[in-house]
Jmol script that loads the backbone (N, CA, C; Angstrom):
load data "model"
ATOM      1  N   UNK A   1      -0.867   7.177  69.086  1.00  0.00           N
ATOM      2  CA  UNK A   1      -0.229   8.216  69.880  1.00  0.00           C
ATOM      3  C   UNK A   1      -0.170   9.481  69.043  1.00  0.00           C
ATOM      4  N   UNK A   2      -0.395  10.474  69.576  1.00  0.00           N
ATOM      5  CA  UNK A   2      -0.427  11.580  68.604  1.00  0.00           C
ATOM      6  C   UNK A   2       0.948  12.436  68.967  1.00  0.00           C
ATOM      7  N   UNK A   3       1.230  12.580  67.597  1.00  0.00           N
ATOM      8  CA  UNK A   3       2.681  12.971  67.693  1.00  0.00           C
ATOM      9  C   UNK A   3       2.767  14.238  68.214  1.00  0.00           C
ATOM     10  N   UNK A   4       1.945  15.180  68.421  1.00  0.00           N
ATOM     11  CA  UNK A   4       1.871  16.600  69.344  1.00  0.00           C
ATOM     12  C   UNK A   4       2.388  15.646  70.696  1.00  0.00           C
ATOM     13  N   UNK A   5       1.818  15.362  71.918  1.00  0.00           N
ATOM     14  CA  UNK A   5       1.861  14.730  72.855  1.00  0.00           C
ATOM     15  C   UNK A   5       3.185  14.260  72.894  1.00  0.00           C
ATOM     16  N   UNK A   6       3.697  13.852  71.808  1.00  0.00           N
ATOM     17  CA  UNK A   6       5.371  12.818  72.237  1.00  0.00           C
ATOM     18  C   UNK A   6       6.167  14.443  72.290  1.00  0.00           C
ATOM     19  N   UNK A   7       6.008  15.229  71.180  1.00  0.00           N
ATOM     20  CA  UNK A   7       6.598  16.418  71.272  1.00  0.00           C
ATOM     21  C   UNK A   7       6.814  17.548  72.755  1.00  0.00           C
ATOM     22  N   UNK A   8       5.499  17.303  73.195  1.00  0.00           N
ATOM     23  CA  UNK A   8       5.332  18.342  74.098  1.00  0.00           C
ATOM     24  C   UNK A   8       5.774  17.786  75.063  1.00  0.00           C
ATOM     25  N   UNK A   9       5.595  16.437  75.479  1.00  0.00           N
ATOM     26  CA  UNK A   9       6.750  15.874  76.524  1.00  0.00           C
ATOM     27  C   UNK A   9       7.666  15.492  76.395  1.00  0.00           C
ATOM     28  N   UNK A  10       8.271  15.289  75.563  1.00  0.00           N
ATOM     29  CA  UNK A  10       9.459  14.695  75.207  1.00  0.00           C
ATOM     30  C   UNK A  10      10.605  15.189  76.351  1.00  0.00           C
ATOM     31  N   UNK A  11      10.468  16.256  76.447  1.00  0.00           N
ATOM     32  CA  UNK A  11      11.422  17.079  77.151  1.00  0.00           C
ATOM     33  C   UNK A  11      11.120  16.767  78.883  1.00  0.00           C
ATOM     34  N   UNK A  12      10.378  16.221  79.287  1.00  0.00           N
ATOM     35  CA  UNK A  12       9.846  16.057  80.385  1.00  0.00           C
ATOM     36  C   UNK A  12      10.640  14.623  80.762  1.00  0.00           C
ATOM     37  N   UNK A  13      11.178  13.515  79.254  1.00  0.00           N
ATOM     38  CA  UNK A  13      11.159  12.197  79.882  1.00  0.00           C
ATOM     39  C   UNK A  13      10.117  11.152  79.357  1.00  0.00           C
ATOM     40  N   UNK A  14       9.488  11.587  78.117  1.00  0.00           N
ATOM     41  CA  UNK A  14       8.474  10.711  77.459  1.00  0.00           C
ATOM     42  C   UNK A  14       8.918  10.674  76.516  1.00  0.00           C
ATOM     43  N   UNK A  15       9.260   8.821  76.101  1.00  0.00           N
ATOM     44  CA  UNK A  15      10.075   7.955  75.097  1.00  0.00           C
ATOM     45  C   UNK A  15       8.963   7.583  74.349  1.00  0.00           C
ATOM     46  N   UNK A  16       8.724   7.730  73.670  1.00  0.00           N
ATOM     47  CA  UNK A  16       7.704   6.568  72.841  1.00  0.00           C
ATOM     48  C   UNK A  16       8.133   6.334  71.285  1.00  0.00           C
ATOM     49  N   UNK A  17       7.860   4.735  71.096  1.00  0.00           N
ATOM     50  CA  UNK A  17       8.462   3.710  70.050  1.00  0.00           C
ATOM     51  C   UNK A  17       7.425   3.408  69.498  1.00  0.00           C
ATOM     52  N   UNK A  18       6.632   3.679  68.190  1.00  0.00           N
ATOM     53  CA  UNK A  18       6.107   3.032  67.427  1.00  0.00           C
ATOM     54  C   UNK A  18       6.853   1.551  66.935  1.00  0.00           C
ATOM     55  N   UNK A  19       5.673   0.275  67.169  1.00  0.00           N
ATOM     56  CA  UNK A  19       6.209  -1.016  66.348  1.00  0.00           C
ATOM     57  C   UNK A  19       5.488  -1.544  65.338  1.00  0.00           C
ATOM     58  N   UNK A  20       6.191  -1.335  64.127  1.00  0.00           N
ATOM     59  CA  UNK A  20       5.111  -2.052  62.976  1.00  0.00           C
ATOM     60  C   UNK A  20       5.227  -3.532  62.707  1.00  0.00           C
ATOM     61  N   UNK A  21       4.315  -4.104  63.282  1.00  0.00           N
ATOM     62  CA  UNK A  21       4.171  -5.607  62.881  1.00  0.00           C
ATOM     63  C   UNK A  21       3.958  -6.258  61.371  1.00  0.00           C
ATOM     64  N   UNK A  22       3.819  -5.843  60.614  1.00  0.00           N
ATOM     65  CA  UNK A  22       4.129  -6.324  59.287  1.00  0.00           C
ATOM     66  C   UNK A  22       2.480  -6.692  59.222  1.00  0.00           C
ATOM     67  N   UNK A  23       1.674  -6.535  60.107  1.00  0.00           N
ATOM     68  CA  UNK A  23      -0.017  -7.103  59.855  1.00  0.00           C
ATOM     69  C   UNK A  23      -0.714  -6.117  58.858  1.00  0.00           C
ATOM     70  N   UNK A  24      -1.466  -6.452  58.058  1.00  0.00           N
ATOM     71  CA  UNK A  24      -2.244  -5.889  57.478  1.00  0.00           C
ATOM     72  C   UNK A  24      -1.744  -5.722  56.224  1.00  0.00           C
ATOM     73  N   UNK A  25      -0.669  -6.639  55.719  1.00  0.00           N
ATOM     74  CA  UNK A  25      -0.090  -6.475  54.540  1.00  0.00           C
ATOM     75  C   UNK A  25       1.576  -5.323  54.185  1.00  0.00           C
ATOM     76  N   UNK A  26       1.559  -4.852  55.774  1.00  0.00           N
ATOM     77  CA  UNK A  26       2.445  -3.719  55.469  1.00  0.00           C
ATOM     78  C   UNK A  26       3.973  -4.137  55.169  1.00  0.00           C
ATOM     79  N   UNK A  27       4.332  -3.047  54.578  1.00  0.00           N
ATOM     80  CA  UNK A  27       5.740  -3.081  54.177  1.00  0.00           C
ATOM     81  C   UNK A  27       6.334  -2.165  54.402  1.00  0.00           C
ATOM     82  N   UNK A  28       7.874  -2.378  53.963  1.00  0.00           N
ATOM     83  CA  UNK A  28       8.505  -1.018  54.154  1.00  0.00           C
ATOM     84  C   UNK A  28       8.124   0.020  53.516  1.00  0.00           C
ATOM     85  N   UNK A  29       7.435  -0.099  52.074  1.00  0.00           N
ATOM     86  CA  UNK A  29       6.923   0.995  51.564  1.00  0.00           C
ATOM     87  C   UNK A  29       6.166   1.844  51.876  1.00  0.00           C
ATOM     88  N   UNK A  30       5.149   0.443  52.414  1.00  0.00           N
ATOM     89  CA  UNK A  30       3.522   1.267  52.854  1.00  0.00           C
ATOM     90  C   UNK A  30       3.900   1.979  54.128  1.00  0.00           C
ATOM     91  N   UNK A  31       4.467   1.647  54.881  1.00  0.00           N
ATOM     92  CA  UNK A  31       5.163   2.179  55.936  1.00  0.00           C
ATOM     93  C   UNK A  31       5.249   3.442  56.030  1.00  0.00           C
ATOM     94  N   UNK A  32       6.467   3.556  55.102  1.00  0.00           N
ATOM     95  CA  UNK A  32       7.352   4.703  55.065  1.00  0.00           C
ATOM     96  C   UNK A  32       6.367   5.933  54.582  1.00  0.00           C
ATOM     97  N   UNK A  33       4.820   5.154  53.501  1.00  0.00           N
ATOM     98  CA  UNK A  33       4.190   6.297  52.859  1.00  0.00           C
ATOM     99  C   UNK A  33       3.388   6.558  54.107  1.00  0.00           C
ATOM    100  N   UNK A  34       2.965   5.539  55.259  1.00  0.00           N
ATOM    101  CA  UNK A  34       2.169   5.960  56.420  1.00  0.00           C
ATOM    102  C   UNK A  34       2.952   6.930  57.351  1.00  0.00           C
ATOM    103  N   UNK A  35       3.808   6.384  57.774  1.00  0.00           N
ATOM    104  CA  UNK A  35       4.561   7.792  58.213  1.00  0.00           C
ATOM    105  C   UNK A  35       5.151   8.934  57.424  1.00  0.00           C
ATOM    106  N   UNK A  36       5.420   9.115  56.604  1.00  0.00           N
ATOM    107  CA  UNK A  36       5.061  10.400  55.656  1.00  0.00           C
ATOM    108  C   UNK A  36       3.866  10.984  56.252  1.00  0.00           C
ATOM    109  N   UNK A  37       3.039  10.696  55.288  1.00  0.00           N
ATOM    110  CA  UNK A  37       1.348  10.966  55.257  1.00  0.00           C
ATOM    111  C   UNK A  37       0.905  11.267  56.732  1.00  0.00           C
ATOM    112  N   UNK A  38       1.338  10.838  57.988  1.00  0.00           N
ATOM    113  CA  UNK A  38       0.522  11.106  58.886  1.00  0.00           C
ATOM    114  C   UNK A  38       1.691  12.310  60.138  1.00  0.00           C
ATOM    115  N   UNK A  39       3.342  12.447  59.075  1.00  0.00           N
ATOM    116  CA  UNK A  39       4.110  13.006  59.798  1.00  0.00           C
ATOM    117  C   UNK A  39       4.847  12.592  61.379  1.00  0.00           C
ATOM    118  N   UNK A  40       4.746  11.445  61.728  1.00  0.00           N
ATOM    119  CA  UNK A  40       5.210  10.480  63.021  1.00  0.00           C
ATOM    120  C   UNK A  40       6.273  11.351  63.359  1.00  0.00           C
ATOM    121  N   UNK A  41       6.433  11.966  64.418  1.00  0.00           N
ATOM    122  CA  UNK A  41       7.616  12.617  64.924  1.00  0.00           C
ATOM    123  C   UNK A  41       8.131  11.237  65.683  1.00  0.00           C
ATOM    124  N   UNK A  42       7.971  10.380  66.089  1.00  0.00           N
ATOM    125  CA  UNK A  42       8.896   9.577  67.287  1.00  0.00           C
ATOM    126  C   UNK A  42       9.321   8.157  66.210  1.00  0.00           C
ATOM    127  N   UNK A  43      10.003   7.305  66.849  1.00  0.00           N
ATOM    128  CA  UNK A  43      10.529   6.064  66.415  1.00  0.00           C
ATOM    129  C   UNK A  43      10.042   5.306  66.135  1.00  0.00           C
ATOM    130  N   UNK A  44      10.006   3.995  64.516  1.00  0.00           N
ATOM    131  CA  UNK A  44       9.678   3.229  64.440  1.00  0.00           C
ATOM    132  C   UNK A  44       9.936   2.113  64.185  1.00  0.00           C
ATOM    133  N   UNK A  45       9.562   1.172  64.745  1.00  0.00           N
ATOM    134  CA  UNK A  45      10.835   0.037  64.558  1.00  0.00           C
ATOM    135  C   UNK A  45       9.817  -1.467  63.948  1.00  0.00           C
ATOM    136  N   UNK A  46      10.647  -1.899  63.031  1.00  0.00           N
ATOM    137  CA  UNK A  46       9.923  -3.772  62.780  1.00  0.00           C
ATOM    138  C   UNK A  46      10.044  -4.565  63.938  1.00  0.00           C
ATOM    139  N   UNK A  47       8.950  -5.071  63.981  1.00  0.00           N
ATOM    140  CA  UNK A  47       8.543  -6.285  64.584  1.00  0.00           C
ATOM    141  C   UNK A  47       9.259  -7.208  64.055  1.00  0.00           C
ATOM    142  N   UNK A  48      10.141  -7.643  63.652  1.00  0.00           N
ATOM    143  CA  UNK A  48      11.241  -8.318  62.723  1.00  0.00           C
ATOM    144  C   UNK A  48      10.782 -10.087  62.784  1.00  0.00           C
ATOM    145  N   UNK A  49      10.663 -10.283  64.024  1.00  0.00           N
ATOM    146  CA  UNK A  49      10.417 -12.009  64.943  1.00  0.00           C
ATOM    147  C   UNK A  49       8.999 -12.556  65.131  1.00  0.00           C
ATOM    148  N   UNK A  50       8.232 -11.261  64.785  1.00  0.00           N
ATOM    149  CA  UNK A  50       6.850 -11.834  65.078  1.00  0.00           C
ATOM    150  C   UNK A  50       6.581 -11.266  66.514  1.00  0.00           C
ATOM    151  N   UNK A  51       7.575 -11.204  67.732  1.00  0.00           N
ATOM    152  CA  UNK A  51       7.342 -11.564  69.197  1.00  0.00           C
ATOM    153  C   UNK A  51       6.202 -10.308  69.417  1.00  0.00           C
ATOM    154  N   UNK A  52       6.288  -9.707  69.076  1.00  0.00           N
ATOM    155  CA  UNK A  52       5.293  -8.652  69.801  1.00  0.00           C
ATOM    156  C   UNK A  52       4.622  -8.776  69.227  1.00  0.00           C
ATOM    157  N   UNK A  53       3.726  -8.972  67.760  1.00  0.00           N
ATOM    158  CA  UNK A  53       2.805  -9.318  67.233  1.00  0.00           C
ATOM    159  C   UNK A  53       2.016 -10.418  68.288  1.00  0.00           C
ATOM    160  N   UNK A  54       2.412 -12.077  68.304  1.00  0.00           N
ATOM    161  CA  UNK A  54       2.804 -12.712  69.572  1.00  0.00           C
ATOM    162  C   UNK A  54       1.647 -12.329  70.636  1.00  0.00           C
ATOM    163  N   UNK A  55       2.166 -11.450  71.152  1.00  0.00           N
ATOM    164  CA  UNK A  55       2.041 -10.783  72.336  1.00  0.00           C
ATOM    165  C   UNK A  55       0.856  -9.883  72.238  1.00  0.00           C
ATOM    166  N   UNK A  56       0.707  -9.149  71.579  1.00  0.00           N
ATOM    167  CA  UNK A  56      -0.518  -8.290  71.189  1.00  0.00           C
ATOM    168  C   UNK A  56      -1.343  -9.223  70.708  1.00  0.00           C
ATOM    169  N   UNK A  57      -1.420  -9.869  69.605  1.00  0.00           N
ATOM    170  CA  UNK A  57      -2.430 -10.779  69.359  1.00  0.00           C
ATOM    171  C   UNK A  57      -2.477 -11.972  69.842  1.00  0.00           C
ATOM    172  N   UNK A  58      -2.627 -12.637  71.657  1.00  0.00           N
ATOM    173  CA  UNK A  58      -2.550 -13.647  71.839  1.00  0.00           C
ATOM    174  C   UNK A  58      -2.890 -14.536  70.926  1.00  0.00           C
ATOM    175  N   UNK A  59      -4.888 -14.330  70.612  1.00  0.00           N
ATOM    176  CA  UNK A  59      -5.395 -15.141  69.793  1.00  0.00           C
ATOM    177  C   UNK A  59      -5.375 -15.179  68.173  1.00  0.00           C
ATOM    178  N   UNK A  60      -4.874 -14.403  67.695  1.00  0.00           N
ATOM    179  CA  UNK A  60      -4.244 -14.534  66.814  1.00  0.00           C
ATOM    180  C   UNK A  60      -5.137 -13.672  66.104  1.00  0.00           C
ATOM    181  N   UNK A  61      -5.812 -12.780  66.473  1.00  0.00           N
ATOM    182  CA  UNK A  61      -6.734 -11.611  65.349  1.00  0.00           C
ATOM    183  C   UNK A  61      -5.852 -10.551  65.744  1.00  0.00           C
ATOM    184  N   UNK A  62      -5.858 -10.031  64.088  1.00  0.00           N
ATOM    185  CA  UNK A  62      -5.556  -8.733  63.941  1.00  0.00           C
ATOM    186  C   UNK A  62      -6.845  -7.582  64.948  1.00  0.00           C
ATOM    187  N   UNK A  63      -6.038  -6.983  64.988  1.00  0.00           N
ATOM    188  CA  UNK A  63      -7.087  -5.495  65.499  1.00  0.00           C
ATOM    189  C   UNK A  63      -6.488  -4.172  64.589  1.00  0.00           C
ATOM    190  N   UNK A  64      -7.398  -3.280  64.197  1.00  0.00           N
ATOM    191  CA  UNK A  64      -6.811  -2.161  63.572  1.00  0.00           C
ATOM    192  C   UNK A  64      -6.180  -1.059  64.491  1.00  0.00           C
ATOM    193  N   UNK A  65      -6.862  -1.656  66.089  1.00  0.00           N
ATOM    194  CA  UNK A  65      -5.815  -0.988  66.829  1.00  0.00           C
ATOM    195  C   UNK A  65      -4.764  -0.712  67.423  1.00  0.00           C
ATOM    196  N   UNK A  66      -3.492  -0.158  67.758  1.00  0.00           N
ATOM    197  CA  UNK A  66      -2.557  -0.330  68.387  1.00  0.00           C
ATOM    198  C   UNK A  66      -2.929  -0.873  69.378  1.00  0.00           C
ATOM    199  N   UNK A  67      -2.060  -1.170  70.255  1.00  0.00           N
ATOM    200  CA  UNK A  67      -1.788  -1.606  71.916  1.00  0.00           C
ATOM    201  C   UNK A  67      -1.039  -0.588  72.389  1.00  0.00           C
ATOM    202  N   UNK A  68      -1.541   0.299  72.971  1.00  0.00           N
ATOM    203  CA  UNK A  68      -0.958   1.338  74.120  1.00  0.00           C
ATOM    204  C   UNK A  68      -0.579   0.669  75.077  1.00  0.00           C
ATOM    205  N   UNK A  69       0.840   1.182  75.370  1.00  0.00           N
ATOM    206  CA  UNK A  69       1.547   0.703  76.530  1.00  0.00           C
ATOM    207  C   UNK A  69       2.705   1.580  76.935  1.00  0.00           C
ATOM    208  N   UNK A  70       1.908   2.057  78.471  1.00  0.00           N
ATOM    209  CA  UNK A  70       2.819   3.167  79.464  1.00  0.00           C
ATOM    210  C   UNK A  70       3.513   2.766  80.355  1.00  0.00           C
ATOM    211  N   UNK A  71       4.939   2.721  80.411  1.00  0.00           N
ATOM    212  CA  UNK A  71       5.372   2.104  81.724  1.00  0.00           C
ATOM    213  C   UNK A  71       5.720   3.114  82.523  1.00  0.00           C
ATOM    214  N   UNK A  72       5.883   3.008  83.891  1.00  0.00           N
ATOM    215  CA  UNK A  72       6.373   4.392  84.425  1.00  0.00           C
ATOM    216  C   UNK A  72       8.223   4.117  84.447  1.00  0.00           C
ATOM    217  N   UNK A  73       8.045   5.498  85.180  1.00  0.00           N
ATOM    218  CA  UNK A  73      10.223   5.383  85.245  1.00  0.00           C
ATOM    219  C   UNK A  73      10.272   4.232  86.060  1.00  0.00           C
ATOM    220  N   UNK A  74       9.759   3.643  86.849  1.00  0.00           N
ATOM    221  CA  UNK A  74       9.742   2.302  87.676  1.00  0.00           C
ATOM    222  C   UNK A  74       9.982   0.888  86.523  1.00  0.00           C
ATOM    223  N   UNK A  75       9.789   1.151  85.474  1.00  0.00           N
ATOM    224  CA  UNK A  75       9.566   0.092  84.235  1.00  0.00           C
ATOM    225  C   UNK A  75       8.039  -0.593  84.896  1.00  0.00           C
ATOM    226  N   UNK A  76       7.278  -0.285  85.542  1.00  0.00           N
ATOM    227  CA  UNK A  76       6.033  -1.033  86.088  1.00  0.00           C
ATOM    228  C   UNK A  76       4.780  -0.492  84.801  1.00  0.00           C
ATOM    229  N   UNK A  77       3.911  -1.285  84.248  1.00  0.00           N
ATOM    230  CA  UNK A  77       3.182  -0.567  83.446  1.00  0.00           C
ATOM    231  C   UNK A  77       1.870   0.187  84.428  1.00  0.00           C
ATOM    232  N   UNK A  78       1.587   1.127  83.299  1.00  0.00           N
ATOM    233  CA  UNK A  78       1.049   1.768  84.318  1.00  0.00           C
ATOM    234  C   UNK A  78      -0.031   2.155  83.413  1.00  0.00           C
ATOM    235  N   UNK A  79      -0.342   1.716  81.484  1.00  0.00           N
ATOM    236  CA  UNK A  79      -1.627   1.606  81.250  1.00  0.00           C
ATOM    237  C   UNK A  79      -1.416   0.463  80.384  1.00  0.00           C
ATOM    238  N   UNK A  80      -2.434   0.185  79.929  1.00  0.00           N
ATOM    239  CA  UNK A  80      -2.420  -0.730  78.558  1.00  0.00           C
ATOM    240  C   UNK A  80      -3.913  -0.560  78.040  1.00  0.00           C
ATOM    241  N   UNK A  81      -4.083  -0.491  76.784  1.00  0.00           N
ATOM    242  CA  UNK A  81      -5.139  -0.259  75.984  1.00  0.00           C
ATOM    243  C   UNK A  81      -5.312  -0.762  74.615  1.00  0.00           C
ATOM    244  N   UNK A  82      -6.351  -1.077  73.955  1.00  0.00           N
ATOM    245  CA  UNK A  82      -6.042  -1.206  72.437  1.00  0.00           C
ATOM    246  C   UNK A  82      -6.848  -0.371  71.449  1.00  0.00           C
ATOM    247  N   UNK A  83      -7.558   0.794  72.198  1.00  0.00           N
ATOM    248  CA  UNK A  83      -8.353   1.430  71.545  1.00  0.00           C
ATOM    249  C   UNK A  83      -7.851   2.803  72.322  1.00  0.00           C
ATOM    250  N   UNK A  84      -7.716   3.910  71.439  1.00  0.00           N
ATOM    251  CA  UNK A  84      -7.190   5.108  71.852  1.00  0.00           C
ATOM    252  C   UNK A  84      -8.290   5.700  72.373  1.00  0.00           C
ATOM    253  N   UNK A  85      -8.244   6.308  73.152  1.00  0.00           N
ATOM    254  CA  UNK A  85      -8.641   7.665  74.241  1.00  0.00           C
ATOM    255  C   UNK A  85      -7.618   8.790  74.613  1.00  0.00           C
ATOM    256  N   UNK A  86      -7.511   9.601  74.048  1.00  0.00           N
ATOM    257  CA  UNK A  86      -6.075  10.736  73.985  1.00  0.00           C
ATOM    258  C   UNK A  86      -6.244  11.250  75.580  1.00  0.00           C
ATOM    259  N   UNK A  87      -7.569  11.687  75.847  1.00  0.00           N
ATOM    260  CA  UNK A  87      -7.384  12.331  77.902  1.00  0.00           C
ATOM    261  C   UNK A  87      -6.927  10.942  78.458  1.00  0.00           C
ATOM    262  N   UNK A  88      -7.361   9.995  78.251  1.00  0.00           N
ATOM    263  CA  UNK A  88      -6.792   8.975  79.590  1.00  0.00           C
ATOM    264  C   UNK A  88      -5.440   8.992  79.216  1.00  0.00           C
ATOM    265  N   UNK A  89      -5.024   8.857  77.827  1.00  0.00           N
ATOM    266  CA  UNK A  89      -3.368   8.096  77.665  1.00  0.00           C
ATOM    267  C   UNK A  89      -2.519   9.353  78.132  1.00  0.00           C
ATOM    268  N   UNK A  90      -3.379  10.809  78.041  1.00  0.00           N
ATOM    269  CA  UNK A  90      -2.224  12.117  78.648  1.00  0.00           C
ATOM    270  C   UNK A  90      -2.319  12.057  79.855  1.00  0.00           C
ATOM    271  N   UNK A  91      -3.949  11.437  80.379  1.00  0.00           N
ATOM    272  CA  UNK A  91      -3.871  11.827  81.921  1.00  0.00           C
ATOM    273  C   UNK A  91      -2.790  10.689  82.750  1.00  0.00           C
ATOM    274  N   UNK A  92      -1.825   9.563  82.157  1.00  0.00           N
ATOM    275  CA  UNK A  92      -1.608   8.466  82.757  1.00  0.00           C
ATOM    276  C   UNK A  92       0.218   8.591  82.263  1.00  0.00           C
ATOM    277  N   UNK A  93      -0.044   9.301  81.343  1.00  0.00           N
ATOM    278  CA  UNK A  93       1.385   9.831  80.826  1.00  0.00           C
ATOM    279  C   UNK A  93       2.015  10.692  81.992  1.00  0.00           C
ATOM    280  N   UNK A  94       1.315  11.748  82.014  1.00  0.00           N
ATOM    281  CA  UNK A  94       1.308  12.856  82.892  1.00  0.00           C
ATOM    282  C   UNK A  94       1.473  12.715  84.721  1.00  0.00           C
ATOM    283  N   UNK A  95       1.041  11.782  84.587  1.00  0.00           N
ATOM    284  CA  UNK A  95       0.991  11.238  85.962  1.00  0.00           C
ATOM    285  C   UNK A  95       2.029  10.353  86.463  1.00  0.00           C
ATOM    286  N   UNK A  96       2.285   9.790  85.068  1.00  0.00           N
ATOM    287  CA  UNK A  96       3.896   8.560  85.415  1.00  0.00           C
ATOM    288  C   UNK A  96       4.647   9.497  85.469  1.00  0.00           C
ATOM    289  N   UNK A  97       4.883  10.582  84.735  1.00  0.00           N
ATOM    290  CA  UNK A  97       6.353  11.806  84.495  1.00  0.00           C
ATOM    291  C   UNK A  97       6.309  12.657  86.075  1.00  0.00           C
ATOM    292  N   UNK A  98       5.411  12.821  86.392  1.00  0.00           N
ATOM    293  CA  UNK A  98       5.548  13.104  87.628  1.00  0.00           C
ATOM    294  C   UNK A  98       6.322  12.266  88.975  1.00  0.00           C
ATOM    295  N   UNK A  99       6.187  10.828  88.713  1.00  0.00           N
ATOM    296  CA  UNK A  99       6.721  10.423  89.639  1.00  0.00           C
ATOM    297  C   UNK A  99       8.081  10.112  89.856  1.00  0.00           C
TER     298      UNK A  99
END
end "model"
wireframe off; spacefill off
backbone 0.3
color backbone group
């Protein structure tokens, strides 16, 4: 998610939660130096239980990509992805805030 985008809507009604699953070796350190380093304006929270790890990796492979996930104000999702495309995730953002 690019942190311009959480900024510029934010004000519109767009929440977004970074979750770090602890995959790939990370820690609180490496963490804290990744968000530094890349400046994260929005929230990030541990995967503490595994469950969303879980959940993102049914089969149990890592991916280096997130899992995008838009719900609308309905709580209904309204994208899911694991490979970024910035026009679809604004055009689907943009389109839930509207409704």
């Amino acid at each position: 998610m690019d942190s311009n985008l959480h900024q510029r809507l934010s004000g519109e009604g767009l929440a977004v939660v970074g979750v770090a699953t602890g995959g790939f070796s990370e820690t609180d350190d490496t963490l804290a130096a990744f968000l530094e380093q890349t400046a994260v304006t929005f929230p990030v929270v541990w995967d503490t239980d595994g469950s969303y790890g879980d959940w993102r990796f049914p089969d149990g492979a890592l991916s280096p990509y997130p899992r995008q996930v838009v719900l609308g104000r309905d709580g209904v999702v309204k994208y899911l992805a694991h490979e970024h495309d910035e026009s679809a995730l604004a055009a689907v953002i943009e389109a839930a805030l509207a409704e």
